[in-house]
BALOBA-1460 file (C-alpha; in Angstrom, 3 decimals):
// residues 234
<rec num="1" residu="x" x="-33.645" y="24.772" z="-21.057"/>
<rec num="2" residu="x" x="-36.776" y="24.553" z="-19.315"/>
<rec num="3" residu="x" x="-38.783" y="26.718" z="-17.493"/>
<rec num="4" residu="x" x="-37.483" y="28.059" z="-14.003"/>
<rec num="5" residu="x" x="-39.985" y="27.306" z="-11.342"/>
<rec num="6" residu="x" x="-41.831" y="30.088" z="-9.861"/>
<rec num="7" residu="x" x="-43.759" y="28.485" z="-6.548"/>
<rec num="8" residu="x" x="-41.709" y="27.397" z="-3.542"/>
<rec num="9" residu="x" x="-42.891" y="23.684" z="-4.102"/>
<rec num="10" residu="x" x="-41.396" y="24.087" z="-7.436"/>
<rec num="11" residu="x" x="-38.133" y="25.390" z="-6.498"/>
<rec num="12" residu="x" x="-38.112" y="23.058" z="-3.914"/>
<rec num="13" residu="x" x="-38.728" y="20.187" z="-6.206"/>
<rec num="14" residu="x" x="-36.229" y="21.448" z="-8.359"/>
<rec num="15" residu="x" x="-33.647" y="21.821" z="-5.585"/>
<rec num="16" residu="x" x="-33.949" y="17.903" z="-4.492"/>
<rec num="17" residu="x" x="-33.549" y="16.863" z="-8.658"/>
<rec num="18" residu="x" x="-30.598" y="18.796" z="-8.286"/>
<rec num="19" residu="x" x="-27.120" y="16.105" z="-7.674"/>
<rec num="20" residu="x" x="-24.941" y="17.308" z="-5.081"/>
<rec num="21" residu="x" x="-21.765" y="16.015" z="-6.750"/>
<rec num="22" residu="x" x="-19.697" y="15.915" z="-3.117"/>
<rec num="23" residu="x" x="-21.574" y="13.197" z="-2.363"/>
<rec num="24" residu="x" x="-21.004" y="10.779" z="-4.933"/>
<rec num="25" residu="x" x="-18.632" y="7.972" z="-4.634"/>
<rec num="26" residu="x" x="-15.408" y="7.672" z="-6.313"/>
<rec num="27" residu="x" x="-15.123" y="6.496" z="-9.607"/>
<rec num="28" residu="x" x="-15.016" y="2.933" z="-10.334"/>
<rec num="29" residu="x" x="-11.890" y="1.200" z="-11.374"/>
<rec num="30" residu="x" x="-10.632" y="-0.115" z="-14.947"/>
<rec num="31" residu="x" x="-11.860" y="-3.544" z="-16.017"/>
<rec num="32" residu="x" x="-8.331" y="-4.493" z="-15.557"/>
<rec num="33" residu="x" x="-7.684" y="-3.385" z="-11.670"/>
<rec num="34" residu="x" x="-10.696" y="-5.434" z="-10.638"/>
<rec num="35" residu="x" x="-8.914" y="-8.363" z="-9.224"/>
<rec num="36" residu="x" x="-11.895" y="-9.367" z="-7.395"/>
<rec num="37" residu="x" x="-11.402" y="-12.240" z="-5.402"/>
<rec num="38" residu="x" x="-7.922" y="-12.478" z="-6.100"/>
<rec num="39" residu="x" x="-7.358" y="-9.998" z="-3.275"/>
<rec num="40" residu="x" x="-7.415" y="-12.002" z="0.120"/>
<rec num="41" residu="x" x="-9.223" y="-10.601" z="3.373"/>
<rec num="42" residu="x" x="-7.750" y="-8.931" z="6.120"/>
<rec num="43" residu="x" x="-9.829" y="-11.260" z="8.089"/>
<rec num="44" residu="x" x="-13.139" y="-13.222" z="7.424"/>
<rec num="45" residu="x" x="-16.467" y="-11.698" z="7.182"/>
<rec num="46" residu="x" x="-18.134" y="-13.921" z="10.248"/>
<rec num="47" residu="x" x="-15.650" y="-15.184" z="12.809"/>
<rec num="48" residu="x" x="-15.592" y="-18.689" z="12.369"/>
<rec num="49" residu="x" x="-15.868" y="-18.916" z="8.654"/>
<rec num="50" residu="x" x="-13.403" y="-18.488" z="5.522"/>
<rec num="51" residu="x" x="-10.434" y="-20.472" z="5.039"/>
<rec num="52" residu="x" x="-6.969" y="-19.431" z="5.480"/>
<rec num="53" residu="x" x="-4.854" y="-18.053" z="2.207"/>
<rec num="54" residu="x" x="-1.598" y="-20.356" z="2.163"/>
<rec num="55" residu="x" x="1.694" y="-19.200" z="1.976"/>
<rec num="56" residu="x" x="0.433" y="-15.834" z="2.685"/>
<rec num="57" residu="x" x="-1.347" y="-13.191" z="5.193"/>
<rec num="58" residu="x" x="-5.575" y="-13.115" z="4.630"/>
<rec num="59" residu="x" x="-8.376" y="-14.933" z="4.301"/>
<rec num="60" residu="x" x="-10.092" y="-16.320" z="0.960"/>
<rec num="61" residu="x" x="-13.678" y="-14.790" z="0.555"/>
<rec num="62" residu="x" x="-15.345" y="-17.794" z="-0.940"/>
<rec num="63" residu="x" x="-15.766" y="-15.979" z="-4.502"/>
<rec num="64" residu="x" x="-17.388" y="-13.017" z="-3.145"/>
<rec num="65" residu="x" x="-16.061" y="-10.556" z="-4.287"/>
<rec num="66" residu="x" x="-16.156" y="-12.700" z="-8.216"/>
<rec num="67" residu="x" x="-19.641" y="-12.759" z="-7.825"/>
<rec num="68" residu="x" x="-20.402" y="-8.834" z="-7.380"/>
<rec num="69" residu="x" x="-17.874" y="-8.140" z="-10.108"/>
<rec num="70" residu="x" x="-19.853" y="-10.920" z="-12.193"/>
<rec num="71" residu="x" x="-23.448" y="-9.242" z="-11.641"/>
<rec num="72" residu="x" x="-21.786" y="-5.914" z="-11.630"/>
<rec num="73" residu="x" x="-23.006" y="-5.115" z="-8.121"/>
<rec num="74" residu="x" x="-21.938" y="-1.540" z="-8.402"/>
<rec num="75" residu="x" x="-23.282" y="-1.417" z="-11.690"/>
<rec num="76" residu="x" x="-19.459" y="-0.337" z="-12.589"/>
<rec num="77" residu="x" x="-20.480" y="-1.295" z="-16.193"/>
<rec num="78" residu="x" x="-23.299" y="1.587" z="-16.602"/>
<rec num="79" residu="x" x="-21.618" y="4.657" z="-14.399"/>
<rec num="80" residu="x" x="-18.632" y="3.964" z="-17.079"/>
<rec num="81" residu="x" x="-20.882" y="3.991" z="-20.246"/>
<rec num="82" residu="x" x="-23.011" y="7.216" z="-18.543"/>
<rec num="83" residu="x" x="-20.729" y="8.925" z="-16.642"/>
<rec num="84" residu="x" x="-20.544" y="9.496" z="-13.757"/>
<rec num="85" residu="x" x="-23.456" y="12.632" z="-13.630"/>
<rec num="86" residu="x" x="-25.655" y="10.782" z="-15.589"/>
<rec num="87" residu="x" x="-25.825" y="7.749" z="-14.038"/>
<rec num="88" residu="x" x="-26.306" y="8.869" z="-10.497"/>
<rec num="89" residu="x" x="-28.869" y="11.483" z="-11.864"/>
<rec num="90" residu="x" x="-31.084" y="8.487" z="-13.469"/>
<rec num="91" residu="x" x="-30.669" y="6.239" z="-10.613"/>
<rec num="92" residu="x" x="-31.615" y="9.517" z="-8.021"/>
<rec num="93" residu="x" x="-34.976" y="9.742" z="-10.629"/>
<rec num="94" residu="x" x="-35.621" y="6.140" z="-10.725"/>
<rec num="95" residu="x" x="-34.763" y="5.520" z="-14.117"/>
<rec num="96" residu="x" x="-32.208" y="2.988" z="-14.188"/>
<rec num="97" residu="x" x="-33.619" y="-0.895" z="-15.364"/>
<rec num="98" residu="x" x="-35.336" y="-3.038" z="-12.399"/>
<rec num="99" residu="x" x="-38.460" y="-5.042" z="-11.836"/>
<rec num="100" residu="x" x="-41.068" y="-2.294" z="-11.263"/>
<rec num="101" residu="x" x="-43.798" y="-4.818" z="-11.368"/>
<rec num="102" residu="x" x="-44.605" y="-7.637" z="-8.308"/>
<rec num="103" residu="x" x="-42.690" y="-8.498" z="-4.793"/>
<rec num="104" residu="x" x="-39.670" y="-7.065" z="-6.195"/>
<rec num="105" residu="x" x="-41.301" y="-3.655" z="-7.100"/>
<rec num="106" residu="x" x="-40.308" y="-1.999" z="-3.978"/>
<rec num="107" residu="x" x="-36.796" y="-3.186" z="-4.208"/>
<rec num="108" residu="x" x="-34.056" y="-1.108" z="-5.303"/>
<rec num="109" residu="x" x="-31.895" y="-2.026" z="-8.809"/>
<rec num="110" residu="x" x="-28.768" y="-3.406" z="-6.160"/>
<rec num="111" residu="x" x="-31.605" y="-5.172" z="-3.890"/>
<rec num="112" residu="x" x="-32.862" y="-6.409" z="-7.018"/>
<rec num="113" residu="x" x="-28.797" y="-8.105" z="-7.908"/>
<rec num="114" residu="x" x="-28.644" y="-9.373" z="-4.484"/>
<rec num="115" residu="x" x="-32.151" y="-11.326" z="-4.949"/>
<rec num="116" residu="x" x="-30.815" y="-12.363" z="-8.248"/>
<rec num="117" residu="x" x="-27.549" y="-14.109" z="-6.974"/>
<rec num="118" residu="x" x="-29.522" y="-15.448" z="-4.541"/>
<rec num="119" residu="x" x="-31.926" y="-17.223" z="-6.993"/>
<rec num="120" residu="x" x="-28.602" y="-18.684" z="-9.048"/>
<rec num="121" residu="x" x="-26.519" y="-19.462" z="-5.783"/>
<rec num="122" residu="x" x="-27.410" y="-22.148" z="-3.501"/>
<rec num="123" residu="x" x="-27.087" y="-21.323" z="0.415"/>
<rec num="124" residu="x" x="-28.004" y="-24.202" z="2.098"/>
<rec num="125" residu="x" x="-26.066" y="-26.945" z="2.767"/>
<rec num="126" residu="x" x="-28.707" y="-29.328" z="2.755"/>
<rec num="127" residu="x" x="-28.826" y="-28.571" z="-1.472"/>
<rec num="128" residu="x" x="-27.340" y="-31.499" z="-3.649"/>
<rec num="129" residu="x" x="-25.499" y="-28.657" z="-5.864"/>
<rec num="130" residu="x" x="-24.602" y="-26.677" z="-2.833"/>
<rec num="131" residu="x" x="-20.684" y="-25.202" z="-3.489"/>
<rec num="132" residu="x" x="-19.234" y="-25.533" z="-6.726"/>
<rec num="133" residu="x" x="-21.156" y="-25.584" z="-9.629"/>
<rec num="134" residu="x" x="-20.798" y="-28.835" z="-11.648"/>
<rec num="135" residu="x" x="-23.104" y="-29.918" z="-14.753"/>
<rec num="136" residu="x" x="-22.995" y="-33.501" z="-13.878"/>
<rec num="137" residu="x" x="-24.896" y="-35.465" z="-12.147"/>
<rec num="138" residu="x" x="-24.893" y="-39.008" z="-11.707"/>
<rec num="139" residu="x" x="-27.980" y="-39.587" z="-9.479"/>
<rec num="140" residu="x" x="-30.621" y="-39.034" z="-12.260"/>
<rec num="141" residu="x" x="-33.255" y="-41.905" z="-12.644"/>
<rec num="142" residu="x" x="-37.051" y="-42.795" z="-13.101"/>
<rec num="143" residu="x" x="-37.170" y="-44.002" z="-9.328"/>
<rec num="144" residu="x" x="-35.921" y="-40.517" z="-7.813"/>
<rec num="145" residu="x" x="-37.606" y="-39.661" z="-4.992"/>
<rec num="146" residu="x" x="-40.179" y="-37.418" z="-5.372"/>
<rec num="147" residu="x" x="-38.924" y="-34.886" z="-2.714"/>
<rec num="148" residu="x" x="-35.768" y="-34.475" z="-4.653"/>
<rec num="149" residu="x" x="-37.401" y="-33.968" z="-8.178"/>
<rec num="150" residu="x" x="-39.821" y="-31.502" z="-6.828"/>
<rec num="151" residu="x" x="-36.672" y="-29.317" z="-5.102"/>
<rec num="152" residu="x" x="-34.843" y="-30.022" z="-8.543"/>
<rec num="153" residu="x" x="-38.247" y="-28.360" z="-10.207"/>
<rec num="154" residu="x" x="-37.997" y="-25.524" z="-7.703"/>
<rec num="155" residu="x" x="-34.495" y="-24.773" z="-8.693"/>
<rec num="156" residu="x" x="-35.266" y="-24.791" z="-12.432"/>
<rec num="157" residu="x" x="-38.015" y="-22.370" z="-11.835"/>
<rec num="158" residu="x" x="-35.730" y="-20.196" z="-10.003"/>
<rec num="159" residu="x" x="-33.012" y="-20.060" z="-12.664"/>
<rec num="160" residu="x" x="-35.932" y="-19.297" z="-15.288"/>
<rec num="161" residu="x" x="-36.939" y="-16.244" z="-12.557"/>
<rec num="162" residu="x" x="-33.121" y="-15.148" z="-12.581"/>
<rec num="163" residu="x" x="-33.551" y="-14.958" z="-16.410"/>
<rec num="164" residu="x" x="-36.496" y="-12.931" z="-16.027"/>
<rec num="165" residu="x" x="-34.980" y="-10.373" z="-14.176"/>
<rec num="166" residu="x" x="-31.455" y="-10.205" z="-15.940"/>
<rec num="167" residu="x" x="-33.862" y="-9.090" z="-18.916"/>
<rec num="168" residu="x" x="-35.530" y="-6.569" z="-16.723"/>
<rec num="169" residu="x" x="-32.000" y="-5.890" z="-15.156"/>
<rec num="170" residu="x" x="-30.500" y="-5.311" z="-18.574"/>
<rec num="171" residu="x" x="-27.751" y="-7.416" z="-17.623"/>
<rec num="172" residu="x" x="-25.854" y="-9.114" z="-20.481"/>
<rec num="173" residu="x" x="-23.716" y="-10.977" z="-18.062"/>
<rec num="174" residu="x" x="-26.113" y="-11.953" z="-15.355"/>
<rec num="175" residu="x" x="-28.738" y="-13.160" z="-18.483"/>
<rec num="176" residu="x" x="-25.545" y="-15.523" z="-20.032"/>
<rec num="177" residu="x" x="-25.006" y="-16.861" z="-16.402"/>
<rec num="178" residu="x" x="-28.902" y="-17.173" z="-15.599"/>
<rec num="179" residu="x" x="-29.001" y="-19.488" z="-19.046"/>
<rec num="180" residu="x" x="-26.010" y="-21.688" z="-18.411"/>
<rec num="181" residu="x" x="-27.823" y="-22.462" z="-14.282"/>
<rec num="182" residu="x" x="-31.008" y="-23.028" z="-16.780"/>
<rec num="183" residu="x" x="-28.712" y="-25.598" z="-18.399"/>
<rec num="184" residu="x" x="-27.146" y="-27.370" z="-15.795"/>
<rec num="185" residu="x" x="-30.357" y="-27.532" z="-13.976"/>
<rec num="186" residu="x" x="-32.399" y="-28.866" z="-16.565"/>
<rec num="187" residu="x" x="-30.175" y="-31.721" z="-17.278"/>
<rec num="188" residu="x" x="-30.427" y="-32.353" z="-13.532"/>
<rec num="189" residu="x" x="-34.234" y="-32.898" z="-13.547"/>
<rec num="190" residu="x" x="-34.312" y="-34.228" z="-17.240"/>
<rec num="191" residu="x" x="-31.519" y="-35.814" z="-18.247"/>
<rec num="192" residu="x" x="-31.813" y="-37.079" z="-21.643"/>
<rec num="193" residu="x" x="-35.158" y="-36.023" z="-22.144"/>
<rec num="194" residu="x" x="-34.479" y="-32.337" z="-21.875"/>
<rec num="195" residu="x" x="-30.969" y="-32.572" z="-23.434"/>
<rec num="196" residu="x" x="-32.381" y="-30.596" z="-26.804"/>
<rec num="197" residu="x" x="-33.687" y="-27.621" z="-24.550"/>
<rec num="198" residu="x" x="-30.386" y="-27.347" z="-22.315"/>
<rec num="199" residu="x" x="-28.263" y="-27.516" z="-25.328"/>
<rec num="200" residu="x" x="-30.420" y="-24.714" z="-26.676"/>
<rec num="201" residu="x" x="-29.843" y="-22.589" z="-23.582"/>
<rec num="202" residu="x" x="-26.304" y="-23.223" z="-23.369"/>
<rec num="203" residu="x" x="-26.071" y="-21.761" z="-27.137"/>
<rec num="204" residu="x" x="-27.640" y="-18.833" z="-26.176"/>
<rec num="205" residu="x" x="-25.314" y="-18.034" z="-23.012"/>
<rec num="206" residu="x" x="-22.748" y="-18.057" z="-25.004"/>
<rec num="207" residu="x" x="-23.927" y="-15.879" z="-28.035"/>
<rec num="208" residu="x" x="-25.051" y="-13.520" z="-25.156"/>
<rec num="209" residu="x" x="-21.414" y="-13.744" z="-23.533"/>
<rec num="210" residu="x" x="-19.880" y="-13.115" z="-26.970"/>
<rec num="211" residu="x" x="-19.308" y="-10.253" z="-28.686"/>
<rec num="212" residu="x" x="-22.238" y="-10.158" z="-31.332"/>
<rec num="213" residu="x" x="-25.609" y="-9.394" z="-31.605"/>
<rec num="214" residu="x" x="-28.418" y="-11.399" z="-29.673"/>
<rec num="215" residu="x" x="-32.408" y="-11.320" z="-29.932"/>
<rec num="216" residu="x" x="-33.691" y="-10.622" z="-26.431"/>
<rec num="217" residu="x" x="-36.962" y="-11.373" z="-27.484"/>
<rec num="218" residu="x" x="-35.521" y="-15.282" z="-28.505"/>
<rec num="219" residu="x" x="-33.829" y="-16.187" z="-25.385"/>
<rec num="220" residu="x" x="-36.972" y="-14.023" z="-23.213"/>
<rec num="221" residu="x" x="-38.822" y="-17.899" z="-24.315"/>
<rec num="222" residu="x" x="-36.797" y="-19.598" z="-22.236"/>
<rec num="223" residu="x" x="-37.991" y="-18.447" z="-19.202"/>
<rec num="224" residu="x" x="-41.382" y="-19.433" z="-20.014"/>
<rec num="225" residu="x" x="-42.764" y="-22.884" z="-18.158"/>
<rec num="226" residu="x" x="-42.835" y="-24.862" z="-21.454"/>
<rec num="227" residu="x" x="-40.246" y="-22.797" z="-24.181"/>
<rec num="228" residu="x" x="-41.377" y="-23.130" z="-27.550"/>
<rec num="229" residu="x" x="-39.253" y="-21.296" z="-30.324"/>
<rec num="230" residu="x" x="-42.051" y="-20.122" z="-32.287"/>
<rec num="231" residu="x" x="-41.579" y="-20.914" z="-36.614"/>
<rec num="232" residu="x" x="-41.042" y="-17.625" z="-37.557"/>
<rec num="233" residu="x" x="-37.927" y="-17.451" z="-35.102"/>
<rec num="234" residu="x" x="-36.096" y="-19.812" z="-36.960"/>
Protein backbone atom coordinates (compact mmCIF):
# COMPACT_ATOMS: atom_id res chain seq x y z
CA UNK A 1 0.00 0.00 0.00
CA UNK A 2 1.24 3.28 -0.78
CA UNK A 3 1.03 6.44 0.64
CA UNK A 4 -2.47 8.29 0.68
CA UNK A 5 -2.14 11.64 -0.93
CA UNK A 6 -2.41 14.61 1.19
CA UNK A 7 -2.71 17.81 -1.45
CA UNK A 8 -5.85 18.22 -3.53
CA UNK A 9 -3.73 17.72 -6.81
CA UNK A 10 -2.80 14.50 -5.29
CA UNK A 11 -6.11 13.25 -4.43
CA UNK A 12 -7.20 14.44 -7.51
CA UNK A 13 -4.59 12.57 -9.40
CA UNK A 14 -5.36 9.70 -7.50
CA UNK A 15 -9.10 9.95 -8.14
CA UNK A 16 -8.62 9.94 -12.19
CA UNK A 17 -6.02 6.53 -11.72
CA UNK A 18 -8.89 5.26 -10.07
CA UNK A 19 -11.17 2.65 -12.85
CA UNK A 20 -14.71 3.26 -12.64
CA UNK A 21 -15.66 -0.38 -13.31
CA UNK A 22 -19.46 0.70 -14.69
CA UNK A 23 -17.90 1.82 -17.48
CA UNK A 24 -16.09 -0.94 -18.86
CA UNK A 25 -17.34 -3.04 -21.62
CA UNK A 26 -18.56 -6.46 -21.36
CA UNK A 27 -16.39 -9.22 -21.32
CA UNK A 28 -15.14 -10.68 -24.41
CA UNK A 29 -16.35 -13.95 -25.71
CA UNK A 30 -14.68 -17.60 -25.71
CA UNK A 31 -12.26 -18.35 -28.54
CA UNK A 32 -14.91 -20.67 -29.63
CA UNK A 33 -18.12 -18.15 -29.95
CA UNK A 34 -16.07 -15.90 -32.20
CA UNK A 35 -17.56 -16.86 -35.45
CA UNK A 36 -16.29 -13.82 -37.00
CA UNK A 37 -17.22 -13.49 -40.39
CA UNK A 38 -19.27 -16.40 -40.41
CA UNK A 39 -22.08 -14.22 -39.07
CA UNK A 40 -23.71 -12.33 -42.13
CA UNK A 41 -24.79 -8.51 -41.92
CA UNK A 42 -28.02 -7.20 -41.33
CA UNK A 43 -27.18 -5.01 -44.17
CA UNK A 44 -23.85 -3.70 -45.74
CA UNK A 45 -21.63 -1.23 -44.20
CA UNK A 46 -21.81 1.47 -47.33
CA UNK A 47 -24.95 1.24 -49.43
CA UNK A 48 -23.86 0.03 -52.56
CA UNK A 49 -21.24 -2.41 -51.48
CA UNK A 50 -21.17 -6.14 -50.02
CA UNK A 51 -22.55 -8.98 -51.75
CA UNK A 52 -25.62 -10.78 -50.96
CA UNK A 53 -25.43 -14.13 -48.56
CA UNK A 54 -27.23 -16.95 -50.74
CA UNK A 55 -29.81 -19.03 -49.62
CA UNK A 56 -30.15 -16.85 -46.70
CA UNK A 57 -31.08 -13.25 -45.07
CA UNK A 58 -27.65 -10.75 -44.76
CA UNK A 59 -24.94 -9.52 -46.32
CA UNK A 60 -21.22 -11.00 -46.44
CA UNK A 61 -18.71 -8.46 -44.82
CA UNK A 62 -15.81 -9.10 -47.10
CA UNK A 63 -13.68 -10.83 -44.16
CA UNK A 64 -14.07 -8.05 -41.83
CA UNK A 65 -14.92 -9.13 -39.15
CA UNK A 66 -11.84 -12.31 -39.79
CA UNK A 67 -9.51 -9.69 -39.94
CA UNK A 68 -10.20 -7.89 -36.41
CA UNK A 69 -10.49 -11.32 -34.84
CA UNK A 70 -7.03 -12.10 -36.70
CA UNK A 71 -5.16 -8.86 -35.28
CA UNK A 72 -7.20 -9.16 -32.18
CA UNK A 73 -8.72 -5.71 -32.64
CA UNK A 74 -10.20 -5.74 -29.20
CA UNK A 75 -7.16 -7.07 -27.92
CA UNK A 76 -9.65 -10.02 -26.64
CA UNK A 77 -6.38 -12.05 -26.28
CA UNK A 78 -4.76 -9.70 -23.40
CA UNK A 79 -8.14 -8.57 -21.31
CA UNK A 80 -8.46 -12.62 -21.06
CA UNK A 81 -4.80 -13.27 -19.91
CA UNK A 82 -5.11 -9.84 -17.45
CA UNK A 83 -8.41 -9.66 -16.54
CA UNK A 84 -10.51 -7.66 -17.00
CA UNK A 85 -9.22 -4.81 -14.08
CA UNK A 86 -5.92 -5.12 -15.11
CA UNK A 87 -6.04 -4.69 -18.49
CA UNK A 88 -8.21 -1.64 -18.66
CA UNK A 89 -6.10 -0.19 -15.71
CA UNK A 90 -2.72 -0.54 -17.93
CA UNK A 91 -4.29 0.60 -21.04
CA UNK A 92 -6.05 3.84 -18.85
CA UNK A 93 -1.98 4.38 -17.70
CA UNK A 94 -0.57 3.86 -21.04
CA UNK A 95 1.11 0.78 -20.45
CA UNK A 96 -0.10 -1.63 -22.83
CA UNK A 97 2.63 -2.44 -26.05
CA UNK A 98 2.52 0.24 -29.07
CA UNK A 99 4.94 2.26 -31.11
CA UNK A 100 5.82 5.11 -28.70
CA UNK A 101 8.50 6.27 -31.00
CA UNK A 102 7.84 8.23 -34.70
CA UNK A 103 4.42 9.14 -36.75
CA UNK A 104 2.74 6.47 -34.95
CA UNK A 105 3.68 7.80 -31.42
CA UNK A 106 0.57 9.69 -30.96
CA UNK A 107 -1.57 6.85 -32.03
CA UNK A 108 -3.39 4.74 -29.73
CA UNK A 109 -2.53 0.63 -29.40
CA UNK A 110 -6.16 -0.01 -31.65
CA UNK A 111 -5.09 3.05 -34.06
CA UNK A 112 -1.88 1.44 -34.12
CA UNK A 113 -3.89 -2.36 -35.45
CA UNK A 114 -5.86 -0.42 -37.83
CA UNK A 115 -2.52 1.16 -39.46
CA UNK A 116 -1.15 -2.28 -39.30
CA UNK A 117 -3.93 -4.05 -41.42
CA UNK A 118 -3.70 -1.36 -43.50
CA UNK A 119 0.05 -1.86 -44.28
CA UNK A 120 -0.72 -5.90 -44.97
CA UNK A 121 -4.13 -5.26 -46.86
CA UNK A 122 -4.28 -3.74 -50.16
CA UNK A 123 -7.20 -1.05 -50.75
CA UNK A 124 -6.90 0.02 -54.03
CA UNK A 125 -8.07 -1.52 -56.85
CA UNK A 126 -5.55 -0.32 -59.05
CA UNK A 127 -2.96 -2.97 -56.87
CA UNK A 128 -1.95 -6.21 -58.88
CA UNK A 129 -2.59 -8.28 -55.47
CA UNK A 130 -5.65 -6.31 -54.67
CA UNK A 131 -8.47 -9.06 -53.10
CA UNK A 132 -7.39 -12.37 -52.31
CA UNK A 133 -4.13 -13.07 -51.32
CA UNK A 134 -2.32 -15.52 -53.68
CA UNK A 135 1.61 -16.36 -53.59
CA UNK A 136 1.85 -16.71 -57.25
CA UNK A 137 2.62 -14.71 -59.67
CA UNK A 138 3.20 -15.29 -63.15
CA UNK A 139 4.19 -11.79 -64.43
CA UNK A 140 7.76 -11.78 -62.92
CA UNK A 141 10.63 -10.96 -65.45
CA UNK A 142 13.92 -8.92 -66.08
CA UNK A 143 11.91 -6.53 -68.52
CA UNK A 144 9.18 -5.47 -65.79
CA UNK A 145 8.42 -2.17 -65.95
CA UNK A 146 10.00 -0.13 -63.69
CA UNK A 147 6.77 1.48 -62.25
CA UNK A 148 5.59 -1.90 -61.23
CA UNK A 149 8.90 -3.10 -59.51
CA UNK A 150 9.22 0.09 -57.64
CA UNK A 151 5.28 -0.32 -56.23
CA UNK A 152 6.29 -4.11 -55.71
CA UNK A 153 9.44 -2.54 -53.54
CA UNK A 154 6.98 -0.28 -51.75
CA UNK A 155 4.85 -3.15 -50.74
CA UNK A 156 7.80 -5.21 -49.45
CA UNK A 157 8.84 -2.33 -47.36
CA UNK A 158 5.48 -2.09 -45.98
CA UNK A 159 5.14 -5.74 -44.96
CA UNK A 160 8.76 -5.37 -43.30
CA UNK A 161 7.02 -2.05 -41.38
CA UNK A 162 3.97 -4.39 -40.38
CA UNK A 163 6.67 -6.69 -38.87
CA UNK A 164 8.09 -3.92 -37.07
CA UNK A 165 5.18 -3.04 -35.33
CA UNK A 166 3.68 -6.62 -34.60
CA UNK A 167 7.06 -6.76 -32.49
CA UNK A 168 6.27 -3.49 -30.87
CA UNK A 169 2.52 -4.64 -30.82
CA UNK A 170 3.45 -7.87 -29.11
CA UNK A 171 1.35 -9.61 -31.44
CA UNK A 172 2.19 -13.29 -32.06
CA UNK A 173 -0.46 -13.54 -34.67
CA UNK A 174 -0.19 -10.28 -36.50
CA UNK A 175 4.02 -10.95 -36.52
CA UNK A 176 3.24 -14.78 -38.23
CA UNK A 177 0.87 -12.97 -40.75
CA UNK A 178 3.29 -9.84 -41.28
CA UNK A 179 6.11 -12.73 -42.25
CA UNK A 180 4.05 -14.87 -44.57
CA UNK A 181 2.95 -10.98 -46.71
CA UNK A 182 7.01 -10.67 -46.34
CA UNK A 183 6.98 -13.99 -48.21
CA UNK A 184 4.61 -13.70 -50.79
CA UNK A 185 5.85 -10.30 -51.54
CA UNK A 186 9.32 -11.02 -51.87
CA UNK A 187 8.83 -13.74 -54.32
CA UNK A 188 6.79 -11.14 -56.21
CA UNK A 189 9.73 -8.69 -56.68
CA UNK A 190 12.45 -11.52 -56.64
CA UNK A 191 11.43 -14.50 -57.81
CA UNK A 192 14.11 -16.96 -57.81
CA UNK A 193 16.63 -14.77 -56.61
CA UNK A 194 15.06 -14.13 -53.26
CA UNK A 195 13.53 -17.65 -52.97
CA UNK A 196 16.23 -18.53 -49.94
CA UNK A 197 15.03 -15.35 -47.91
CA UNK A 198 11.12 -15.99 -48.47
CA UNK A 199 11.52 -19.55 -47.61
CA UNK A 200 13.27 -18.32 -44.49
CA UNK A 201 10.37 -16.05 -43.57
CA UNK A 202 7.79 -18.47 -44.28
CA UNK A 203 9.66 -20.87 -41.61
CA UNK A 204 9.48 -18.41 -39.18
CA UNK A 205 5.58 -17.61 -39.55
CA UNK A 206 4.97 -20.74 -38.91
CA UNK A 207 7.22 -21.49 -35.80
CA UNK A 208 5.64 -18.15 -34.58
CA UNK A 209 2.00 -19.56 -35.39
CA UNK A 210 2.91 -22.82 -33.62
CA UNK A 211 2.88 -23.69 -30.35
CA UNK A 212 6.68 -23.49 -29.31
CA UNK A 213 9.14 -21.20 -28.46
CA UNK A 214 10.46 -18.45 -30.98
CA UNK A 215 13.53 -15.90 -30.77
CA UNK A 216 12.08 -12.44 -31.32
CA UNK A 217 15.33 -11.12 -31.62
CA UNK A 218 15.87 -13.78 -34.95
CA UNK A 219 12.87 -13.00 -36.90
CA UNK A 220 13.27 -8.83 -35.59
CA UNK A 221 16.27 -9.29 -38.82
CA UNK A 222 13.88 -9.65 -41.16
CA UNK A 223 12.55 -6.46 -41.12
CA UNK A 224 15.79 -4.96 -41.73
CA UNK A 225 16.46 -3.59 -45.59
CA UNK A 226 19.09 -6.31 -46.30
CA UNK A 227 18.42 -9.44 -43.45
CA UNK A 228 21.47 -11.08 -42.58
CA UNK A 229 21.23 -13.98 -39.92
CA UNK A 230 24.24 -13.14 -38.10
CA UNK A 231 26.84 -16.65 -37.35
CA UNK A 232 26.24 -16.85 -33.94
CA UNK A 233 22.36 -17.23 -34.67
CA UNK A 234 22.77 -20.34 -36.26
Amino acid sequence: MGKKARSASGQAKAAARKLDKSTLPSPPLPPDQEVGSAKPLDKPSLPGTGFKVIGKDGYDDGGVADLSLLIDLEDSVQRRKRGENEYFTALKADLLPRATKGPMARMSRREQKVSLAQLLFSEDDGDEDHGPSEVFSDNMDDEEDEAVLKHRNDRLSQARAALRLSLLLREPACTSLSLSELCKRKLTLEGKKGAEEALRCADKALEVAGEGFWDGDEVAIEANDSPKIPSNFE
